[in-house]
C-alpha positions in Angstrom: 7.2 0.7 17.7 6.0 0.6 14.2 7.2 2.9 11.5 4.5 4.7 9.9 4.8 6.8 6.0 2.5 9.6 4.9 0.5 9.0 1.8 2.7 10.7 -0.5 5.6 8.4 0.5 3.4 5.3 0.2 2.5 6.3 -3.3 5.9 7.4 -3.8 6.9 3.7 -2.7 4.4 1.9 -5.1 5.5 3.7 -8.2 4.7 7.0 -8.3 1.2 7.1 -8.6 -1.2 9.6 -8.3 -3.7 10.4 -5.3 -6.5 8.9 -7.3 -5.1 5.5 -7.8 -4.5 5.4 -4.2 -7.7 6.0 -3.5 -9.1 3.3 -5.9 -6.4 0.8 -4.8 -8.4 1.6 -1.1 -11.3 1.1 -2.2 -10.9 -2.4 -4.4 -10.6 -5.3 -1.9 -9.5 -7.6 -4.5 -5.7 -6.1 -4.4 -5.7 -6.6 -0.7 -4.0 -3.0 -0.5 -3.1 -1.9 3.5 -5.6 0.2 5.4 -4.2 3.8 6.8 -4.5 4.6 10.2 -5.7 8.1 10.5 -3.8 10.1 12.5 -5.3 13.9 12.9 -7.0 13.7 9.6 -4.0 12.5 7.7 -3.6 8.6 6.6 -0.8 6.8 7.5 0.6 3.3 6.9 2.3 1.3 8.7 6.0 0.8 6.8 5.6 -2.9 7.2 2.4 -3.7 5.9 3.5 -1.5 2.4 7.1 -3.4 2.4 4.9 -7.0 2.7 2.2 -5.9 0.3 5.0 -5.1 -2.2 6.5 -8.2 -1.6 3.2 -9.9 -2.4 2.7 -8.6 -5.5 6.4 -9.2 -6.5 5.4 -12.8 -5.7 2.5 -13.2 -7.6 3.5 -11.5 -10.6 6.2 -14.1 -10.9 4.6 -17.2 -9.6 1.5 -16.1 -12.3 -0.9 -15.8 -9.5 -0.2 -18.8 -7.5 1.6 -18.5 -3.9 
């Protein structure tokens, strides 16, 4: 079963950053950022796809852009 994180720790996860960002991060396809599940009105993300997403960027940001 899938562990899921609240908004707050997913921005808390990413650096801190404020509920605007998160929103923009949603909204801009180019960074490939997780879609929440919503869950009684809230959003939550499964742990997994924030832990891979990280890992993506870490990637990229060494590799200069190239996988």
């Amino acid at each position: 079963m899938p562990q899921y994180i609240s908004a707050r720790q997913v921005r808390d996860r990413v650096g801190k950053i404020s509920a605007m960002t998160l929103w923009r991060w949603l909204r801009d396809d180019r960074l490939g950022f997780p879609k929440p599940t919503i869950i009684l009105r809230r959003r939550y993300w499964r742990e997994v796809d924030i832990d891979n997403w990280l890992q993506e960027r870490a990637l990229t940001s060494v590799t200069g852009g190239v996988k």
